[in-house]
N, C-alpha and C positions, 0 to 999 in steps of 0.2 A: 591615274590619269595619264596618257599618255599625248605627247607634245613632239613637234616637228626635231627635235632637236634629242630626239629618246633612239639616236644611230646605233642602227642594227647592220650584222654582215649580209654581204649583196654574196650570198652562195659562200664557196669555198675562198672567194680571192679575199684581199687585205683590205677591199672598200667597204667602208662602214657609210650607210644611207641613212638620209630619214623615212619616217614609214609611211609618206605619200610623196614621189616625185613628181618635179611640177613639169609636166610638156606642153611645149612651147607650140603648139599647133596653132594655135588664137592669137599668133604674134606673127604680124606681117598682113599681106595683103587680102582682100576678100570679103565677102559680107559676112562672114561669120567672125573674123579677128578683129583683136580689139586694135586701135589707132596704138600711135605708137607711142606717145605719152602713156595712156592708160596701161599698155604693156609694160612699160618700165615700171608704173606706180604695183603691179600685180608682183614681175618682181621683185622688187624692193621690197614687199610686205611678205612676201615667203622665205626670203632669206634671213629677213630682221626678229621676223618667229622663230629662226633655228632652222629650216629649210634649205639643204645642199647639193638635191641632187634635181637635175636638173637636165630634159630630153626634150633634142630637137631633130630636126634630120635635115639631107639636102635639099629634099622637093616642099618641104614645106614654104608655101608661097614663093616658090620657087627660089628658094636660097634668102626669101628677107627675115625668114623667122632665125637663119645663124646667124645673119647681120645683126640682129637687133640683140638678140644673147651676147654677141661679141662686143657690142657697144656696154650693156649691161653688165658684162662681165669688171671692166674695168673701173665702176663704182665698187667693188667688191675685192677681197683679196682672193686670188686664183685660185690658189690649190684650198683655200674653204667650200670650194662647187666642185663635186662632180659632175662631170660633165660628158654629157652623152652623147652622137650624132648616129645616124644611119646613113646608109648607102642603098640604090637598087630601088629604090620604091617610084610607083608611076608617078610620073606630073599628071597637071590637070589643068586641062581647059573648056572652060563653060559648064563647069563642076562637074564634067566627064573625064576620065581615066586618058590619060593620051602615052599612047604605046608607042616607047621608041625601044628599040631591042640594043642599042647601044647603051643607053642608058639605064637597061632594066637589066641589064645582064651581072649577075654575080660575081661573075671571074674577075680575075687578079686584073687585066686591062685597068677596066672600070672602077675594082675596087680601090689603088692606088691614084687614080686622077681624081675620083669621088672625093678622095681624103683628104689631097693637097688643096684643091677645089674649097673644101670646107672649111679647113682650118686659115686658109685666106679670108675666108668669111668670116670666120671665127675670132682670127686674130690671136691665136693660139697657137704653140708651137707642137701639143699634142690633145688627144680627149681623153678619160680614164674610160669610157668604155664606147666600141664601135661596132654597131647592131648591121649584119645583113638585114635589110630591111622585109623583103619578101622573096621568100623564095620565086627563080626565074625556070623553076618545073627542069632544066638540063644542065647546068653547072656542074660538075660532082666534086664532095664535100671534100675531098682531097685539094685541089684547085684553093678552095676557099681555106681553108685552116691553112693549107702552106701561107699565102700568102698573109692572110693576118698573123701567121708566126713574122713574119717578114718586117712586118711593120710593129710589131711588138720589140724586137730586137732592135728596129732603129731610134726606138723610143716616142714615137711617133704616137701610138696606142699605149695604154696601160693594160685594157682590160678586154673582151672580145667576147657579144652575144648575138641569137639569133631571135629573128624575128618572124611571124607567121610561116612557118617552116613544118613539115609535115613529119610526125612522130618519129618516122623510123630514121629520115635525115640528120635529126637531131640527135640521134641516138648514136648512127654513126659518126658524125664528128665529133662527138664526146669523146670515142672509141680511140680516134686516130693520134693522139699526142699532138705534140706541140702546146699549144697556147690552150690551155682549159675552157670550156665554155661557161662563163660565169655567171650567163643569166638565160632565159627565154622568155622574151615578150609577145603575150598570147591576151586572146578575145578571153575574158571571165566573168560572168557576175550573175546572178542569181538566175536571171533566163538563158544564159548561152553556159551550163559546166561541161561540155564536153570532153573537155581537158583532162577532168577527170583521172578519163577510164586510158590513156596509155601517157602523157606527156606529165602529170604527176608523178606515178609512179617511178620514169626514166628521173625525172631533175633527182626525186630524193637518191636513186641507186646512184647516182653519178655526182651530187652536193651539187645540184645549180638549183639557184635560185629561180621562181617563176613572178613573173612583173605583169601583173594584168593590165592590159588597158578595157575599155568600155566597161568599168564595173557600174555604171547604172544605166548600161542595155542602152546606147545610145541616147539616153534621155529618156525613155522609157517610162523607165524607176525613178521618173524624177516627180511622177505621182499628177503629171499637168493635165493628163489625157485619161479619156472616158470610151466607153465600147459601141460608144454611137459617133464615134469619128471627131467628137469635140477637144478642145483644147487651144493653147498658146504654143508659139514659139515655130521653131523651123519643121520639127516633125510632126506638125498637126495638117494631116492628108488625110482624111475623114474617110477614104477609100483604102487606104492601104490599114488603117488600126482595125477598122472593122473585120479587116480578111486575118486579124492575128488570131491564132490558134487560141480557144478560152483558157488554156494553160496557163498561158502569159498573164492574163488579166487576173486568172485564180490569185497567182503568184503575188502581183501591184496588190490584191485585197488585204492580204497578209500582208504585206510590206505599211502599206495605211493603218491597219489596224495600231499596228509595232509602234508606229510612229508617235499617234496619238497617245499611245500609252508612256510614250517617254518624251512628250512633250519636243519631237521633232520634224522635221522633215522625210519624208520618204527617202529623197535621193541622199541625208545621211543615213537611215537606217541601212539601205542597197550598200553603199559604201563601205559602213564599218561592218557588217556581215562579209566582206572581203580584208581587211585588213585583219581580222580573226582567223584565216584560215593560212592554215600553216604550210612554210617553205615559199608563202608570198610575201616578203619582206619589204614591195614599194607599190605599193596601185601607182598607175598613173594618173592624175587630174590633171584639168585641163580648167582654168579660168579665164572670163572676159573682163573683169571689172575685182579691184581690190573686194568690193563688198561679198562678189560673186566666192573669190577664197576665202575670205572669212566663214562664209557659212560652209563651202568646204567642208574646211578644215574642224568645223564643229563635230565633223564624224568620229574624230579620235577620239573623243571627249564623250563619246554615249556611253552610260551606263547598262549595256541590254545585259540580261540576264543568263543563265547557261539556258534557261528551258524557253526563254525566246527565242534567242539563236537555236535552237533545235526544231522552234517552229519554222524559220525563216529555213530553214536547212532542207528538213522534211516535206515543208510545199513546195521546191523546190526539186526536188530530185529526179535525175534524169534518166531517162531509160534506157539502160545499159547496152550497148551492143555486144556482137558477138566477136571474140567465146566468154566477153565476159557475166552476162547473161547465165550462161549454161554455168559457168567456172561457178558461181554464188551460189548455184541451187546445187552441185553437186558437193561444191567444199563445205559446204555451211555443217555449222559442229564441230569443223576437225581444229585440231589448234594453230593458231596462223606463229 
């Protein structure tokens, strides 16, 4: 049985996580976060289950989701959280993406005022780990690792990961020294494995760890929605589920089935079908209400079988692109 508090290494570095980190996205302003009572009571119960690690960023509700960690931090003893922030990612206004190129930009400018910025917010004097948030498509990864070496050294940072960054990017900064990449936070879970086929393979050659977020497909896999457009909650657009590939919903049948059989929920089966896959040592969740992580966290807790997880695996599998496509049909037999 595994429990919030069963800390595993986050990659190569010296943090030990637990094996669901809680992100703070639902903390702060908006119709989708929860008020800010109810965010303290969410975490006050992931921490008091044994839960340590702990991801927010700047733009989240525009800087109040670090405010409120930073208030919260202070019912807690400090160095028991890690603690996460990013830098670079879009604001939003009127739930649209709002592009400022100062603010999205990855370079060392931004990334040093981002940081000061945040740990003001914070109320900390450093984070154990500091995610570019999204890659800004011209930065180059030289720029970025110097200067996260820069702010490791002032003790400022502990630990230093990327976030939606593009294969080969990531490969490179691995390459370059300085500060190690210790993790990368990438889209994962039963409808989106993309990841797969090139940004797997690089974390294990290099020991970084991979942090998924979205492992139940946006809500998805949370099993609420039907192929006639029906359902509860914010992703029920009856025009947009209809236009989903019947892959997707193959996929939800098997995830339902699974469910019933172990007497749970879909969006825990979607879940711990990602917490079982190796070199991802923290999904991220994301809760609105104490009860809402409670069921959560009941994902750690399923008993699925190896040849269930081999169903949920197997309906799931995505079509390889190329070369590696070609590489499977030519290698296959040889000894790997």
């Amino acid at each position: 049985m595994t429990r919030l508090d069963d800390y595993r290494p986050l990659g190569r570095s010296g943090l030990r996580v637990s094996p669901l980190a809680l992100g703070a996205m639902t903390f702060g302003t908006g119709a989708f976060c929860a008020d800010d009572d109810t965010a303290r009571k969410v975490f006050r119960a992931y921490v008091e289950d044994g839960g340590n690690f702990v991801d927010t960023a700047d733009n989240y509700s525009a800087g109040r989701s670090e405010e409120l960690v930073g208030e919260f931090l202070r019912d807690v003893e400090r160095d028991d959280v890690v603690l996460a922030t990013k830098y670079s990612g879009p604001g939003f206004s009127g739930g649209e993406p709002r592009s400022d190129p100062r603010r999205r930009s990855n370079g060392r400018k931004n990334m040093v005022a981002s940081l000061e910025a945040s740990l003001r917010r914070l109320r900390v004097e450093h984070v154990d780990l500091y995610w570019l948030h999204i890659w800004d498509g011209f930065t180059p990864a030289e720029e970025v690792m110097a200067a996260f070496d820069d702010l490791v050294r002032a003790g400022k940072v502990r630990a230093v990961g990327l976030s939606d960054v593009p294969a080969w990017y990531a490969t490179k900064a691995a390459m370059l020294g300085g500060p190690p990449v210790t993790a990368l936070q990438l889209e994962y879970s039963l409808i989106e494995r993309a990841i797969e086929a090139e940004f797997v393979p690089l974390a294990k050659e290099f020991g970084v760890a991979v942090q998924p977020w979205g492992a139940i497909g946006g809500g998805f896999l949370s099993g609420k929605y039907t192929r006639d457009g029906g359902g509860e909650g914010r992703l029920a657009d009856g025009a947009a589920f209809r236009s989903l590939p019947e892959r997707r919903w193959a996929i939800l049948d098997v995830v339902r089935e699974i469910a019933t059989e172990v007497d749970a929920t879909p969006a825990q089966v979607a879940l711990h079908w990602v917490t079982r896959r190796p070199g991802m040592p923290a999904p991220l969740i994301g809760a609105r209400s104490p009860e809402q992580l409670a069921e959560t966290l009941g994902a750690l807790t399923l008993g699925l079988t190896d040849a269930q997880l081999d169903r949920l695996t197997e309906a799931s599998a995505p079509e390889l692109p190329f070369p590696h496509r070609v590489l499977a049909r030519l290698n296959a037999g040889l000894p790997s």
